[in-house]
N, C-alpha and C positions, 0 to 999 in steps of 0.2 A: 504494500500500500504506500505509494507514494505523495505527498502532498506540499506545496507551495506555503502552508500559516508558518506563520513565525512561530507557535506551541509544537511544531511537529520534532517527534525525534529524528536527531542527526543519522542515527543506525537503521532505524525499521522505520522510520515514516509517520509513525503511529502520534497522533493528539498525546500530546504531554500531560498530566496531572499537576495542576497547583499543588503544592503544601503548605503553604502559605511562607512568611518572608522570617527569615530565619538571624538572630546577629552574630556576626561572624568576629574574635574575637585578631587585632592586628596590632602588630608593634611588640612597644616592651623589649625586655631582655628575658634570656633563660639561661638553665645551666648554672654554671659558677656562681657570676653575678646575682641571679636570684636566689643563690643559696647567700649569699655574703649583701645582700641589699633588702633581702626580705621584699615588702609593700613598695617600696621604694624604685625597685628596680621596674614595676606595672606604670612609674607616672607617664610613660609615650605610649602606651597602648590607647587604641582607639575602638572602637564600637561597628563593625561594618556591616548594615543589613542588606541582605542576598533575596533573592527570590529564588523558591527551590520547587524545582520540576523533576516531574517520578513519570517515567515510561511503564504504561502500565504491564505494556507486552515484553521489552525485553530490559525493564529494570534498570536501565539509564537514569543517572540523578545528572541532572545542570544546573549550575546557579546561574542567576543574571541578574540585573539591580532593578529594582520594583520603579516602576513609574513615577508614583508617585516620592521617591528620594529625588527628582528633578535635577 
């Protein structure tokens, strides 16, 4: 099944599933640092919310950024 929507999967063609818009957690430090900085080493992390599509047919997850984040 082939299809031209922008919800279609990339693999099998098939209408994509919303799951609604997901935040995705960016930045920061790990590792060492946050063993030796505790709290401190999270103050550059950011908050990134996704929009998350489930293929119902062959089980494909995609993110993409929700419309309305503008």
């Amino acid at each position: 099944m082939s299809t031209s929507s922008a919800d279609a999967c990339l693999r099998c063609g098939q209408i994509m599933t919303n799951a609604g818009v997901e935040q995705i957690r960016v930045g920061g430090t790990s590792g060492g640092w946050k063993l030796l900085f505790g709290e401190w080493a999270e103050v550059g992390e950011d908050m990134l919310p996704l929009e998350l599509l489930v293929c119902p047919n062959c089980r494909r997850v995609e993110f993409r950024r929700p419309e309305s984040d503008g």
